[in-house]
Each structure stands twice: as structure tokens, then as C-alpha cells.
C-alpha positions in Angstrom: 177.2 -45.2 -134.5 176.8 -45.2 -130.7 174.3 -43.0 -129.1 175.3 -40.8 -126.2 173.0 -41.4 -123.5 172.4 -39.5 -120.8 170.5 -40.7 -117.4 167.7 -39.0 -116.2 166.2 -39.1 -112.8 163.1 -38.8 -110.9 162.0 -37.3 -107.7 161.7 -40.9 -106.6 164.6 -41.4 -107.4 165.9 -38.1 -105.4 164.0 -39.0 -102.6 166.2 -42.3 -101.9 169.4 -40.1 -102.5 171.5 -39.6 -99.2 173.0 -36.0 -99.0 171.8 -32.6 -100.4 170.7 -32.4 -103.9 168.8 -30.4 -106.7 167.3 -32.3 -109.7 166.8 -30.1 -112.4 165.0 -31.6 -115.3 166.4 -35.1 -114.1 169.7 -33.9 -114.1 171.0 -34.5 -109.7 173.4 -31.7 -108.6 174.8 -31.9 -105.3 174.9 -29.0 -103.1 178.2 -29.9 -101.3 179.9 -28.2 -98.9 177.3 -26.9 -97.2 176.6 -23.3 -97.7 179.8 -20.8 -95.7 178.7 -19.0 -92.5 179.1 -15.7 -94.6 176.0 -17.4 -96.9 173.7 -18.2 -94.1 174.5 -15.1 -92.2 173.5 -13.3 -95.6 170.1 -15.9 -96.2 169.3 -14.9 -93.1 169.5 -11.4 -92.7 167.5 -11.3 -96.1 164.9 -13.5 -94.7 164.8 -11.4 -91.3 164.3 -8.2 -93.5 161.3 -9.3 -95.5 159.8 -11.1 -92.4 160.0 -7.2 -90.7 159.1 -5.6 -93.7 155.8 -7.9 -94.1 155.4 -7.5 -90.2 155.1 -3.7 -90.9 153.0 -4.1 -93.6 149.9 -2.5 -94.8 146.0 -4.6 -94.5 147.0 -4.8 -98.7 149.4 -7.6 -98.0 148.1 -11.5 -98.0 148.1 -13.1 -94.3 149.5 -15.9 -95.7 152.5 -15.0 -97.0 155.5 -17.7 -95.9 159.3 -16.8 -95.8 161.2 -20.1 -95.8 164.9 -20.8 -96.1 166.5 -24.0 -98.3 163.2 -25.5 -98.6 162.3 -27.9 -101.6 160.4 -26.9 -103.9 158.7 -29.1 -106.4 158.5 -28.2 -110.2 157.7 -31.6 -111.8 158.2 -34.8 -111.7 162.2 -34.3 -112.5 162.5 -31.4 -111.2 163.0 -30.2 -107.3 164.9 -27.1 -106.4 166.4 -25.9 -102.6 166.5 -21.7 -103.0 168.2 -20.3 -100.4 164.9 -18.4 -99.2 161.5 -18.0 -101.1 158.8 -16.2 -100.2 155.3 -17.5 -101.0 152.2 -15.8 -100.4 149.5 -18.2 -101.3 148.4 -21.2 -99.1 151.0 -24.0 -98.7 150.7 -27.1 -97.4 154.2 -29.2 -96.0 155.4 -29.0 -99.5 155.8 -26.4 -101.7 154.0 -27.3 -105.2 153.3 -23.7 -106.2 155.7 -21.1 -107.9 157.0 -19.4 -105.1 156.4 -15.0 -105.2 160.3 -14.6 -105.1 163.5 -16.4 -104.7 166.8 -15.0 -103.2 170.0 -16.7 -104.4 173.0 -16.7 -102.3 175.9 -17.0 -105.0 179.2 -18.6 -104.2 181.9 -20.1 -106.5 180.4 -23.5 -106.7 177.1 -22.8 -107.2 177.4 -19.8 -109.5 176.8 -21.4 -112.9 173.7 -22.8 -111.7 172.2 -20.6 -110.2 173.3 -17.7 -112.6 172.3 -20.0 -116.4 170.4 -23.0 -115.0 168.2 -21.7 -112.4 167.5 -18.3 -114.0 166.2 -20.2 -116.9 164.3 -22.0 -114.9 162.7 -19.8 -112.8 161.7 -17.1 -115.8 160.0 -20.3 -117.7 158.2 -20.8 -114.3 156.9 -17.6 -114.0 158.7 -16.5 -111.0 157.8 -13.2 -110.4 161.5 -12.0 -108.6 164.4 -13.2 -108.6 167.2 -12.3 -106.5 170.9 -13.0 -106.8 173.2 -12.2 -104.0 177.0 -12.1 -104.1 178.5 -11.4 -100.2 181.9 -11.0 -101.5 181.4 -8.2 -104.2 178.3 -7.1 -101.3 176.0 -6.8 -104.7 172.6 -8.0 -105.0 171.4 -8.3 -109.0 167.4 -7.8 -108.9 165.2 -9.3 -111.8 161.5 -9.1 -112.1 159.6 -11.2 -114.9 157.8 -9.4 -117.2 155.6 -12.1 -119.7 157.8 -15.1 -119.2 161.0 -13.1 -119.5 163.4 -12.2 -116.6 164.3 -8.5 -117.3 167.0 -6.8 -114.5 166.0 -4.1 -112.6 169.2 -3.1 -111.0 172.5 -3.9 -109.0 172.1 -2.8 -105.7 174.6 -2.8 -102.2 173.2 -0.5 -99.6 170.1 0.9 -101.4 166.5 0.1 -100.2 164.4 -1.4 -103.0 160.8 -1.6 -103.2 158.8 -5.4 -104.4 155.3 -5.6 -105.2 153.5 -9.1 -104.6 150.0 -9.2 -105.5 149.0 -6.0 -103.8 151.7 -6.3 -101.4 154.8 -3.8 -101.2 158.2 -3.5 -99.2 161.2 -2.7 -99.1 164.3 -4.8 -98.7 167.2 -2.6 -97.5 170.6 -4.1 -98.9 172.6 -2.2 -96.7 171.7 -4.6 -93.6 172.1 -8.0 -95.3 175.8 -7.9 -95.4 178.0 -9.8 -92.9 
């Protein structure tokens, strides 16, 4: 009887790895083409609306609060992601070893499986506290919060404003600018 076996990688191993990649529990993915203009027009906006949002902000809100766009972050030793943008709001140093506050999700054809399944799993047994997922095409934004490990959806949403709490922190992300 042969035995399937399956490889399984490292972040050494990820770090010697020419291209773009995700490793997700030592499975490699590679994140080619490189995202549409339509995707980082839509990253984008949503990163420029939080940054104004948090900007605006009331004294509640942690000063240290980071809004950064395909950055690695670091789940284990065989597992490194690249959101699209995550906003952290607890001290970071060059890499980002802590679960970020909430990730955003630009969705397109080849990367909807993962980040729909794979990544959603993921991120709820992280304890992500938000999770956004963003389809430009449909102009539809599916919002989840985790509540006690558990990803549960708060709504579909295209041009409505919609409120996030982190850690004492609120704002509003209006959908209805994010669009290209």
C-alpha cells in the first residue's frame, strides 16, 4: 500500500521562494498575476477610508493603530499570509507577529476559494476580530465579526456606511466610496 504524501513547507523555506506567495499551514499558494488595477484601486480606497475615519477619531481610539496594505503576516512557523489591508492597533515592530484587528479581502476569480474557505477558516481560528470580503465586480462587501472563535456575518453591504468597534475604538467605513 503506498502512502500519499504530501510536502509541507516552512517559512524558511518561503523566505528563499522567488515571486509572491502565501503558505498556509505549509501548503505555498502563489499569488500570480498580480492583483487588477480595479483591486488595488478598491485596497486602496478602503485603506484611505479607515485612515480618515481613524484621523477623525475620538481620544477612545489607540494611537497606534497601523493600516497596512499586502503586508505579511506571520501565523506560525508554516503559516504566512499577505491580506490585502489589515488594520492593527497594537504595537508592531517590521513584522507583523500579532493577529491583526481586521482584514479586508479583495476577492477576484483566482483567489476566491482561498480567501472565501481557506482564509476565513483561518482567520476565525485566529481570532480575528473582522473580517472583510470585497467583491468589485458584484460592488458587494460581506462583513463578519468573530464572536468566541466563530466568524458570524453581519451583512452584505454596497453603498451603506457601517460602523467597527476595535477595542474602544469606532468608525465607519462608507462602501459607497470604495468602488472604482
Amino acid at each position: 500500500m503506498a502512502l500519499a504524501y504530501q510536502e509541507h513547507y516552512t517559512i524558511d523555506d518561503y523566505q528563499q521562494w522567488e515571486g509572491n506567495w502565501e503558505l498556509i499551514e505549509g501548503m505555498p499558494y502563489a499569488m500570480t498575476p498580480s492583483p487588477s488595477v480595479t483591486h488595488q484601486m478598491v485596497a486602496f480606497n478602503i485603506a484611505t477610508s479607515i485612515k480618515d475615519a481613524l484621523k477623525n477619531r475620538n481620544t477612545d481610539c489607540p494611537d497606534q493603530c497601523a493600516i497596512l496594505m499586502e503586508t505579511d503576516w506571520q501565523i506560525a512557523g508554516d503559516t504566512i499570509v499577505r491580506p490585502d489591508v489589515m488594520v492593527i492597533c497594537q504595537p508592531i515592530d517590521e513584522k507583523v507577529l500579532v493577529t491583526p484587528d481586521l482584514i479586508i479581502e479583495v476577492v477576484s476569480p483566482t483567489s476566491a476559494k482561498r480567501d472565501e474557505i481557506i482564509k476565513l477558516d483561518l482567520y476565525q481560528r485566529e481570532g480575528l476580530p473582522h473580517y472583510i470580503l470585497v467583491y468589485p465586480e458584484n460592488r458587494l462587501a460581506k462583513v463578519y465579526r468573530n464572536d468566541a472563535q466563530k466568524f458570524i456575518k453581519q451583512g452584505d453591504y454596497s453603498s451603506e456606511k457601517v460602523e467597527f468597534a476595535i477595542h474602544d475604538c469606532r468608525f465607519n467605513i462608507d462602501f459607497a466610496t470604495i468602488w472604482r
